[in-house]
C-alpha positions, 0 to 999 in steps of 0.5 A, a space after each residue: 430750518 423755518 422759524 415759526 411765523 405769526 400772521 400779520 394784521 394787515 389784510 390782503 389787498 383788494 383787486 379793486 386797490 390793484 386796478 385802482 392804479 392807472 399804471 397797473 391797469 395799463 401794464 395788465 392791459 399791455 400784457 394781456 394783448 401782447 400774450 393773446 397776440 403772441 399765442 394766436 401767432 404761434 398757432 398760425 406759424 405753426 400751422 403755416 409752416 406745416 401747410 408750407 412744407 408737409 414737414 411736422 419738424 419744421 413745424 415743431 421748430 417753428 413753434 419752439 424757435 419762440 424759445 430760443 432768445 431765453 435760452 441762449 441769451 435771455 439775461 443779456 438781452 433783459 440787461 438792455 432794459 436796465 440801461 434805458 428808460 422801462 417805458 421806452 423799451 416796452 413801446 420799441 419792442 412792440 413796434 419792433 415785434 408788430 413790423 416783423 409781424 406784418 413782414 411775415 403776414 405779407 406773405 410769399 417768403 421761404 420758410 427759413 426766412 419766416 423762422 429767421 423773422 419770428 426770431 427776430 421777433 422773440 428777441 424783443 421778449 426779454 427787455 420787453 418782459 423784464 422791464 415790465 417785471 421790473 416796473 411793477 415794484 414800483 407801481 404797486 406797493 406791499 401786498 398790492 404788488 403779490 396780488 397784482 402779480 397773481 393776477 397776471 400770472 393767472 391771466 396769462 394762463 388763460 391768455 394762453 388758452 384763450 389764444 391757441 384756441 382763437 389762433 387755430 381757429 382763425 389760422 384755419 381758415 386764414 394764417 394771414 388774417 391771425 398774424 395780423 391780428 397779432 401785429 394790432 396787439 403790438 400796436 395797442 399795446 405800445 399805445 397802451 403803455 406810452 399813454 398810461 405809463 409814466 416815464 422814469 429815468 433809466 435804473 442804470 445811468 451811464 457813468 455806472 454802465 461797464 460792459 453788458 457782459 459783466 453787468 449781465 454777470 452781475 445779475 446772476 450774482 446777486 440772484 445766487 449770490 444773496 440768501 434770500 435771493 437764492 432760496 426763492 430761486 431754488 424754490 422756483 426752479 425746483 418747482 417747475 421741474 414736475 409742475 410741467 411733465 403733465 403737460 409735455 407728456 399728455 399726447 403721449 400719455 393721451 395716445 397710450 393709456 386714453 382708454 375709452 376717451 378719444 386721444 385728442 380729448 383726453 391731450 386736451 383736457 390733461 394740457 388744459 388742467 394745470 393752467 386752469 388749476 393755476 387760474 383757480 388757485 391765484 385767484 383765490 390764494 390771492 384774493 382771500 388769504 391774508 400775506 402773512 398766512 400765504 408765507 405761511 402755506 407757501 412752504 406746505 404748497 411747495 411739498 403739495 404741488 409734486 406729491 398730488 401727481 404721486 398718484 399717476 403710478 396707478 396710472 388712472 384714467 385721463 381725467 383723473 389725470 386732469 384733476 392731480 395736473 389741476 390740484 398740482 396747477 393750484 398748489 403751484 400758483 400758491 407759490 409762484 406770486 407769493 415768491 415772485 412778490 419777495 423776489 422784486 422787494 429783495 431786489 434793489 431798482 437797479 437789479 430787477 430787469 436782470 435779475 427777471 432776466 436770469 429767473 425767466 431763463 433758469 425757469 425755461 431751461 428748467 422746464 425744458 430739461 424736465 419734459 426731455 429727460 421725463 420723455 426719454 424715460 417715458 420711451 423705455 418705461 410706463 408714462 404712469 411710472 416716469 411721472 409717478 416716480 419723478 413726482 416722488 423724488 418732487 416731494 423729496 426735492 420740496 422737502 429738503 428746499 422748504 427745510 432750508 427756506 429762510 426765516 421770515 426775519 430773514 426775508 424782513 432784513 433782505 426786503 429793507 436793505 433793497 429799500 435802503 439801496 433803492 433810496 439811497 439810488 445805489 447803482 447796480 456796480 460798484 467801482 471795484 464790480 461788486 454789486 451795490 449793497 455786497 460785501 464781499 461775494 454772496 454776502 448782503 450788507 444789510 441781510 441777516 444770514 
């Protein structure tokens, strides 16, 4: 059970005090060109490929191949970012991604080469992601760090607005032109994040190195393996479990109950209100309450985010729809950065490009699962009913989650032992395996339990 918590004095930090750190504005500007790129590419692969073949499989394919390196081995390609300096794996990896893309642009290649290509390419977002998690701690401190990650996140959803759209635009009218324009995001971005970023020693120095499986294996040990660790991941996966479905299902759901509204307005608008309900609700959550108030309402947000979408059992028109996906978008961004936040402050250095590797991977299996059971559901019975019914045992879910989320003492203790072991420069593995600042399996030295 949750103790009662009692506000902090400290305010909430300003987006004037976040982007007043020259890191920071250079990671945000990084990420915002490599997401834009990165969607604009998507939306013309996509459609090169269709244009190519005919075949809306092998469109779809081309579209979910950006997945696959999370799925299949997500935490170990995060793990490399631990064993080199952040800095330099963030400047490979998008001289890496901007040649692949003007291999692609050259053009004349079968599609299964261009797949094999974009492959290739999405490789690089793991270390490249997880070392630019794994920087942020270290660039911005306290409340800084909850807003500069609400932030991101919040442009990152309008990142992806803002790309499908200019890449189906662009692609339209010239494929090549939009995977050219992704290639010079990548060459900005590296550009961007050797000049503004500071070079620091790599988390995991050589003599502390084993074998990247068994540091790999450490990561998902000390994500599941630590209290407050783990109940923020449960949080986390728990939530992406419903906070998706609107989304994967808004064509069918557009095509069978779009009423008056033309199908492709109505995918459009359901696809597009989660993101701009997260927008909204970072935005504000972030700027305008307090820290302590946000732990507080993170447990409330967590119940609201599934229960708003209960209502889609009367099956209500789609912009109705839109508007419950919004509030559900909202109440999610009311939790994501706030534990997001935690989760790198309970981490010790030598931990967190792994430990974002296991998270990033967990959320996409997650989500992915969610919209392929919800979808098998939807083809025996009502689209309303499957996502009303699944929302409700949301509730439930949340219910039994924040029931057993930690006391805010709890937190504290875990926060500090990573500041400890991170001053201390304890090294990610032991020499008996264990991770550094463990005793024994799961259990924190400095944490309370």
């Amino acid at each position: 059970m949750v103790s009662d918590e009692r506000p902090s004095p400290e305010g909430p930090a300003t987006f004037r005090e976040v982007f007043a750190q020259r890191e920071y504005r250079a990671v945000f500007a990084a990420s915002t060109l490599t997401w834009i790129g990165d969607y604009v590419a998507k939306a013309a692969i996509t459609l090169l490929v269709y244009q190519e073949t005919k075949s809306v499989a092998l469109s779809a394919a081309a579209f979910a191949v950006s997945y696959l390196p999370w799925l299949i081995g997500g935490p170990l390609l995060a793990t490399v970012a631990e064993r080199h300096r952040y800095r330099q794996v963030m400047v490979v990896c998008d001289l890496i991604r901007m040649a692949l893309m003007l291999v692609i642009a050259a053009g004349g290649l079968p599609v299964p080469v261009i797949l094999a290509l974009l492959f290739a390419t999405t490789l690089a977002n793991p270390p490249s992601q997880a070392s630019r998690s794994a920087l942020m701690p270290l660039i911005l401190p306290g409340d800084r760090l909850v807003v500069g990650l609400s932030i991101q996140a919040s442009v990152g959803q309008a990142a992806q607005v803002v790309g499908y759209l200019l890449g189906a635009a662009v692609a339209t009218v010239n494929p090549t032109a939009a995977l050219l324009m992704n290639a010079g995001t990548f060459a900005l971005s590296a550009v961007v994040v050797r000049l503004g970023v500071r070079d620091r020693p790599p988390a995991m120095t050589s003599k502390h190195r084993s074998h990247l499986l068994r540091e790999t294996a450490a990561g998902f040990q000390i994500v599941f393996g630590t209290p407050v660790l783990r109940a923020i991941a449960v949080l986390v996966f728990s939530a992406m479990l419903f906070s998706i479905v609107p989304e994967g299902l808004a064509a069918a759901w557009a095509n069978k109950h779009a009423g008056e509204m033309h199908p492709g307005l109505a995918q459009a608008v359901i696809m597009a209100a989660v993101p701009v309900g997260f927008i909204l609700g970072g935005l504000l959550v972030g700027r305008a309450v307090a820290p302590a108030r946000r732990l507080v309402l993170l447990r409330p947000f967590a119940v609201i985010a599934p229960l708003v979408l209960v209502p889609a059992l009367l099956n209500p028109p789609p912009v109705v729809v839109a508007l419950l996906a919004a509030a559900c978008g909202f109440a999610v961004a009311g939790i994501l950065p706030m534990a997001n936040g935690l989760f790198v402050q309970a981490l010790p250095d030598g931990f967190r490009a792994r430990a974002f590797g296991v998270m990033a991977t967990g959320v996409q299996v997650i989500q992915g699962l969610a919209v392929l059971v919800t979808g098998l559901l939807a083809e025996r019975f009502p689209i309303p009913i499957v996502v009303g019914l699944w929302s409700a045992a949301g509730v439930v879910l949340m219910s039994l989650v924040v029931l057993r989320w930690p006391d805010r003492q709890t937190v504290a203790a875990a926060v500090e032992a990573a500041q400890r072991a991170s001053a201390a420069g304890s090294q990610p593995e032991s020499s008996h395996g264990q991770p550094s600042g463990h005793v024994g399996p799961g259990r924190p030295r400095h944490a309370v339990t």
